[in-house]
C-alpha positions in Angstrom: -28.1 6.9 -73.0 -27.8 10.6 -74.0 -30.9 12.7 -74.0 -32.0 14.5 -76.9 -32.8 17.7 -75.0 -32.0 21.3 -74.7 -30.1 23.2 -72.5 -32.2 23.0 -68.7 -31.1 26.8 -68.6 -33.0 28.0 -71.9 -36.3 24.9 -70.9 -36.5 27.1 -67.3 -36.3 30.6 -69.4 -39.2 29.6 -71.7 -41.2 28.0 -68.5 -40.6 31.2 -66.3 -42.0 33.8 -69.2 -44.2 31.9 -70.1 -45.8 31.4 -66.0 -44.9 35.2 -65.6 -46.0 36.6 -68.9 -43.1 38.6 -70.2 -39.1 38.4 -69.9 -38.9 40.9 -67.4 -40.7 39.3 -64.5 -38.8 36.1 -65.5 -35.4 37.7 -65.1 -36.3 38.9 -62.1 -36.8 35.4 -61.0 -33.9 33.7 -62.4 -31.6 36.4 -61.4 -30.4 37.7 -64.9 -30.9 40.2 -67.3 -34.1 40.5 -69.2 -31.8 40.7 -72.4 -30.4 36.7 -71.5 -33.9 35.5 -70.9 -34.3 36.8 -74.5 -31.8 35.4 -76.1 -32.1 31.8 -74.1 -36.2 31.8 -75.3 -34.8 32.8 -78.8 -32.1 29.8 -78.7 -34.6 27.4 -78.1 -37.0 28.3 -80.6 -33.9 28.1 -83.0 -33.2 24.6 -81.8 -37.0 23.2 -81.8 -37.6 25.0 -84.8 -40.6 26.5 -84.1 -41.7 30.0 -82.4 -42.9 29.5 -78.8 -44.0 33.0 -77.7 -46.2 35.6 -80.2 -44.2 39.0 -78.7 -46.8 41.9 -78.2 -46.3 44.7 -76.6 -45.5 44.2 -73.2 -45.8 41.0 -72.9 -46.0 37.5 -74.4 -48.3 35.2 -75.7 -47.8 31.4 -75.9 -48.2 29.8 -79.6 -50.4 26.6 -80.3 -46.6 24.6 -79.7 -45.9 26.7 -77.1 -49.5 25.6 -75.5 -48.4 22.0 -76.3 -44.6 21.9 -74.9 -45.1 24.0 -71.6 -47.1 21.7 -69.5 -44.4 18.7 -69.9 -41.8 21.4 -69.3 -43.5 22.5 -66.2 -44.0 18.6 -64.9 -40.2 17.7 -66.1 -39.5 20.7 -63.6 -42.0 19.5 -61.0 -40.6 15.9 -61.1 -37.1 17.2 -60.4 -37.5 19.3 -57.9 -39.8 16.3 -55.7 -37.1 14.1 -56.3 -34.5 16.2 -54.8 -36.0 17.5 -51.7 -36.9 14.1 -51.6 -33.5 12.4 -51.3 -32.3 15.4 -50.1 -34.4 17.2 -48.1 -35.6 21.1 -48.3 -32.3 23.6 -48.7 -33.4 25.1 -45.3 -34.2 21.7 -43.6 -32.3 18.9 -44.1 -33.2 15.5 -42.8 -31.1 13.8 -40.3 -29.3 10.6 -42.7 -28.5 7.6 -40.4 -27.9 4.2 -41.8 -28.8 0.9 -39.4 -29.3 -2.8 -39.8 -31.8 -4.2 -41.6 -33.6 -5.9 -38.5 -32.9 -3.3 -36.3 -34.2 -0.5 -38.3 -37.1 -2.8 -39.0 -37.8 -4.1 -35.7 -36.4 -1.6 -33.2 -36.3 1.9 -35.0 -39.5 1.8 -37.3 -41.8 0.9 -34.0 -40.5 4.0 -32.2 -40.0 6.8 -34.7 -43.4 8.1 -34.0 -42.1 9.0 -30.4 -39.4 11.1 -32.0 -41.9 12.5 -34.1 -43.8 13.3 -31.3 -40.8 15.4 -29.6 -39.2 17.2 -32.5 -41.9 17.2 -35.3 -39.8 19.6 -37.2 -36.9 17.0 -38.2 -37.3 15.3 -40.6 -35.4 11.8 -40.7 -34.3 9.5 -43.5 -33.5 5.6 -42.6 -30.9 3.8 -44.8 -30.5 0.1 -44.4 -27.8 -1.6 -44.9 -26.7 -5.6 -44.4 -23.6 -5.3 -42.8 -21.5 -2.4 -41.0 -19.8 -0.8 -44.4 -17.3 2.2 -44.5 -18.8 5.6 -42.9 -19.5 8.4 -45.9 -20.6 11.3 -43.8 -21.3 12.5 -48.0 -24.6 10.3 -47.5 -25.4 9.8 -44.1 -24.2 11.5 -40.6 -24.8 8.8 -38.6 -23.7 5.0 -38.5 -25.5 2.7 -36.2 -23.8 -0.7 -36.3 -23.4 -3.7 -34.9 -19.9 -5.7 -33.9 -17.0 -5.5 -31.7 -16.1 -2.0 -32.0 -13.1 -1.9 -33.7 -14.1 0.2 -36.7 -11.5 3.0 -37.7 -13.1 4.7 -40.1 -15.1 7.5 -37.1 -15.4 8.2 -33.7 -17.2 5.4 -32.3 -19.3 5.3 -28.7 -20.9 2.2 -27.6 -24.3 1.7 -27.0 -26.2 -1.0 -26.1 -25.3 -4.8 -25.5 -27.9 -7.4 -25.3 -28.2 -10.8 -24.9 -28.7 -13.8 -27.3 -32.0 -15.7 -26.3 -33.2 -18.6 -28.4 -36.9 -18.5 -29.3 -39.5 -20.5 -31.1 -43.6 -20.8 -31.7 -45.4 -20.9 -28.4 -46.3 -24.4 -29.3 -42.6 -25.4 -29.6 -41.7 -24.1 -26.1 -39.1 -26.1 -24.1 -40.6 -27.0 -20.7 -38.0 -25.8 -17.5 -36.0 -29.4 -16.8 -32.5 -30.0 -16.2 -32.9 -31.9 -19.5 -34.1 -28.7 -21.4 -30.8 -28.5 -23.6 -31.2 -32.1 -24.8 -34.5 -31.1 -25.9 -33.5 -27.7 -28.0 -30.4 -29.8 -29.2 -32.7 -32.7 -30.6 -35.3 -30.0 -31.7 -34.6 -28.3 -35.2 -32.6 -24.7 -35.5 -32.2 -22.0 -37.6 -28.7 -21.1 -38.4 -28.4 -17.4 -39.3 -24.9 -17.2 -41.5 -22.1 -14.7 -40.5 -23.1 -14.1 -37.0 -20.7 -14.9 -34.1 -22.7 -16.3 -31.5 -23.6 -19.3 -32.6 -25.6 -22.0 -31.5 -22.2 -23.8 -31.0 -21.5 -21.0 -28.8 -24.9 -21.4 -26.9 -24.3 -25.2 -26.0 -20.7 -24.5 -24.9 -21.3 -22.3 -22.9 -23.6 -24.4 -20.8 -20.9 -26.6 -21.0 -23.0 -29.2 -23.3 -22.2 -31.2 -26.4 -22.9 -29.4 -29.3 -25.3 -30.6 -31.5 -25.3 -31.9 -35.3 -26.6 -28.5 -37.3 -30.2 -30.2 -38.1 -32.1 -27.1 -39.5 -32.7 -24.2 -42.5 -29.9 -21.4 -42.7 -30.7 -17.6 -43.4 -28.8 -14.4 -44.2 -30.8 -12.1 -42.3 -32.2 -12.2 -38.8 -35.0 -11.3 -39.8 -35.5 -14.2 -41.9 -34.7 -16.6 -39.0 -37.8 -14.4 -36.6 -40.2 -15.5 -39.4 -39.2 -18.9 -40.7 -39.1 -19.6 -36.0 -42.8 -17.6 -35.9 -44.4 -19.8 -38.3 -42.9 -23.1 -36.7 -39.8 -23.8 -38.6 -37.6 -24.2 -35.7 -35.8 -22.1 -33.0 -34.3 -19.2 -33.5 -31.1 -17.6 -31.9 -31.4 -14.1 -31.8 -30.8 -11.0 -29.7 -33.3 -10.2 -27.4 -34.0 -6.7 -28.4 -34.6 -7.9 -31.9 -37.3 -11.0 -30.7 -39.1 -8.5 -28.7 -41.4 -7.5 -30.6 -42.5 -10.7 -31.7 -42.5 -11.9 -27.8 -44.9 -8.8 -27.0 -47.2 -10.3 -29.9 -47.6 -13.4 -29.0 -45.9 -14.6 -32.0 -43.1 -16.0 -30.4 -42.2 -17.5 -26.7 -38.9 -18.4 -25.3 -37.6 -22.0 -26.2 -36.5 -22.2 -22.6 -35.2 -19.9 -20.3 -31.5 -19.9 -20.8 -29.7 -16.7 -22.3 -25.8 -16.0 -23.0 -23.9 -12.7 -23.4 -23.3 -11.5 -26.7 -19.7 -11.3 -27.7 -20.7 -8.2 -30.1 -22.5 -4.9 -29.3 -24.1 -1.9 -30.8 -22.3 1.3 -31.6 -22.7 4.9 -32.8 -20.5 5.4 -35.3 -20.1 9.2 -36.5 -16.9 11.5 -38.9 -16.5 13.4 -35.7 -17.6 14.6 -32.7 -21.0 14.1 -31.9 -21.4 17.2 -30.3 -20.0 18.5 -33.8 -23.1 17.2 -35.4 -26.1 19.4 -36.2 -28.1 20.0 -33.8 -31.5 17.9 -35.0 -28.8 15.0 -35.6 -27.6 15.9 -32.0 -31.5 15.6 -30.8 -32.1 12.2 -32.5 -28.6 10.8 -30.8 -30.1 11.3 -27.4 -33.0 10.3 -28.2 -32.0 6.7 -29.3 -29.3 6.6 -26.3 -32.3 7.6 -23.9 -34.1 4.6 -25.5 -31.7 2.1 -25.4 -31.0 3.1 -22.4 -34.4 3.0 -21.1 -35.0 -1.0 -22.3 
């Protein structure tokens, strides 16, 4: 819908003489002529239809509507300038974008950012999640952190961690250690999460058993399928990384002790060189390698 204002540059002439007092001081500040503020603070008292400023000697006094208008004038101006260093950070400290899975910014990232804090409290970083690994726009963020085979051409990509798939459930749902331990997870109900490649059908082939009818709920997300297993809704096959913190809580146990190799890994995914990047985005790439790596 179109806004029924005036121009931003006459609205920040009127608020700036009328903070500083007279057009002089506000010229100063805006970087033009005393003559344009005049003739901005004169346009929009032409377009309101009303005089904002009494003009004394010297300087400038608000009138009663002039009283009235400046405060939302000022907070219109406030609320801009928050949302912008907001999404975009200060113009002489910008945040360090990167863009991650959903579960593994929730799950992996968000537990350790305090550690980066801890090392370079003077970047400032902003997480964007995302569902699935989507085209790189170095516009919005400077680094990708996906998840899949690797073959992405739209950046440089360097692997960086692979982990393995690990079924988990309750405690109370744990699979006791038999040779008939697969019979009991195939009887037992699963969660299916949709979209992923290692499957539970990949899981019981490669222990070379039958694979079993699909006898449980299907999710979208990971996470979904660590919550829906945590409260006792079946097991869960998930990367390991990703069921950790729920294993160091208590909230989940291994269904048995049986793991396979995931067929996809996790990549950095950046529009060039990473030693291109700027040097805080440089700092929180080793950082996350040296944690990965560290695991």
């Amino acid at each position: 819908m179109p806004y029924d204002l005036p121009p931003l540059s006459w609205l920040r002439a009127f608020e700036a003489s009328a903070r500083l007092g007279n057009f002089t001081r506000a010229a100063e500040e805006l970087l033009i002529t005393p003559a344009a503020i005049s003739y901005q603070v004169r346009q929009l008292e032409q377009q309101l239809g009303y005089p904002l400023f009494e003009r004394l000697h010297r300087t400038l006094v608000l009138t009663r509507l002039g009283q009235t208008y400046l405060p939302t004038v000022e907070k219109a101006f406030s609320d801009l300038s928050i949302a912008t260093v907001s999404v975009f950070g200060e113009r002489n400290r910008q945040p360090v974008r990167f863009r991650c899975l959903n579960s593994f910014g929730q799950l992996w990232m968000i537990p350790r950012i305090k550690r980066f804090r801890e090392l370079h409290p003077d970047v400032d970083l902003q997480m964007i999640s995302a569902s699935w690994a989507e085209t790189l726009n170095p516009e919005l963020f400077d680094i990708d952190i996906r998840f899949g085979d690797g073959t992405w051409t739209d950046g440089i990509v360097e692997f960086l961690q692979n982990d393995p798939i690990i079924p988990v459930c309750h405690p109370d749902l744990s699979i006791p250690a038999t040779r008939h331990d697969l019979e009991a997870l195939g009887a037992a109900p699963r969660l299916d999460i949709m979209g992923v490649i290692d499957t539970w059908e990949s899981f019981f082939r490669g222990y070379g058993h039958e694979v079993p009818a699909r006898n449980g709920l299907q999710v979208d997300q990971t996470l979904s399928a660590l919550e829906l297993a945590a409260l006792g809704h079946g097991h869960a096959l998930v990367l390991e990384t990703l069921a950790q913190p729920y294993l160091d809580g208590g909230r989940l146990a291994r269904s048995c002790d049986r793991r396979i190799n995931s067929r996809h890994s996790y990549y950095l995914v950046t529009s060039g060189p990473r030693k291109a990047l700027a040097p805080a985005a440089q700092n929180f790439c080793n950082w996350m390698i040296d944690e990965l790596r560290s695991l």
